[in-house]
Residue, then its C-alpha position, 0 to 999 in steps of 0.5 A: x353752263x348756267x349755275x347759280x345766277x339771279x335776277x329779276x327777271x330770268x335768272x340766267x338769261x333775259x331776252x330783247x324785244x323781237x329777239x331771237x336765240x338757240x341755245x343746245x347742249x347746256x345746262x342752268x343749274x341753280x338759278x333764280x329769279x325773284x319775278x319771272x323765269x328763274x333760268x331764261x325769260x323771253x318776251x315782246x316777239x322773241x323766238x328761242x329754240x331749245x335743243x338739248x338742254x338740261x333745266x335744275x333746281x331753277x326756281x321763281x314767282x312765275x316759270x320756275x325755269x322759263x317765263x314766256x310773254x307774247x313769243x315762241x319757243x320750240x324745246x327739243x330732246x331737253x330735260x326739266x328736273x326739280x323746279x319752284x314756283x308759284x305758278x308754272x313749276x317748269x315754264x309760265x306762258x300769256x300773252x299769246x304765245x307759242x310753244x312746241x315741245x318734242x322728246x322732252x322730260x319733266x320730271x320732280x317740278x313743283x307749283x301752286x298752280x301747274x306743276x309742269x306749266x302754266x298757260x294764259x291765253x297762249x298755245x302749247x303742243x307737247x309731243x312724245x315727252x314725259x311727265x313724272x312726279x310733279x306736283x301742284x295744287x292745281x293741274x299736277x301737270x298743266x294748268x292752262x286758263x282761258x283754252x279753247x282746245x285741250x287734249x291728251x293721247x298717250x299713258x297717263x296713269x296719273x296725270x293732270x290737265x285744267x283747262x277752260x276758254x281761249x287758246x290751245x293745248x294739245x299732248x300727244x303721244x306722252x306719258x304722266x305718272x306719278x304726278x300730284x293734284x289736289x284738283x285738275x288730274x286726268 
């Protein structure tokens, strides 16, 4: 378990360059980071696999859990509860990266801009996830700028994507309710 750390940059945790890790089966609960990644920030070519593993109350400038530059990242079976930041309430992504994301839950997280995520120029899959009582100024889910591609197959009572150039955003088979955006809902 990863409970009340601070730093920086990626609260609990802060990759290398051309880095790569797996985490499962844990928890980060309480962390913070005055920048970037209030849990885990991963950068410069790393690769990071994320299996089962429960994000809390993480909070920060960009990503309020997770902050991704210039990498990959696949998450699996793991669950988002209440996370801060301006931007990205959940997970903040430039730089050309990649993200999959499967079976996963996003719930109670908040942010000026991307209530779950905050994508530039980068890709990101969501398959058969959750999203609930999120909030954020703009895209009570997602904001993702500079997206070639967008799209949204699943329930979505209340759900938010904004999308513009460059990059791609695909959700599939997932569910919104209950989420919040003054701009950016589906």
């Amino acid at each position: 378990m990863f409970e009340n750390s601070a730093a920086n940059y990626g609260g609990a945790i802060k990759s290398g360059s051309e880095s790569t890790f797996y985490i499962s089966d844990s928890m980060f609960i309480n962390n913070e980071a005055n920048f970037a990644g209030g849990a885990v920030n991963i950068e410069s070519s790393a690769h990071s696999d994320l299996v089962n593993v429960i994000f809390q109350i993480n909070k920060s400038q960009r990503g309020g859990s997770i902050v991704l530059g210039n990498s990959e990242l696949s998450i699996t079976g793991s669950t988002f509860l209440h996370s801060v930041s301006l931007y990205g309430g959940c997970i903040y992504a430039e730089d050309f990266s990649r993200i999959t994301v499967l079976d996963s839950t996003f719930e109670g997280s908040r942010s000026l801009l991307g209530g779950v995520m905050y994508l530039i120029m980068s890709d990101a899959n969501f398959t058969a996830s959750e999203f609930e009582y999120n909030s954020g100024m703009d895209g009570d889910v997602l904001s993702a700028f500079n997206s070639q591609y967008a799209s949204f197959t699943g329930d979505a009572s209340s759900g938010g994507v904004f999308a513009a150039t460059l990059g791609h955003l695909k959700i599939d088979n997932c569910r919104a309710s209950n989420n919040q955006a003054q701009f950016g809902e589906l």
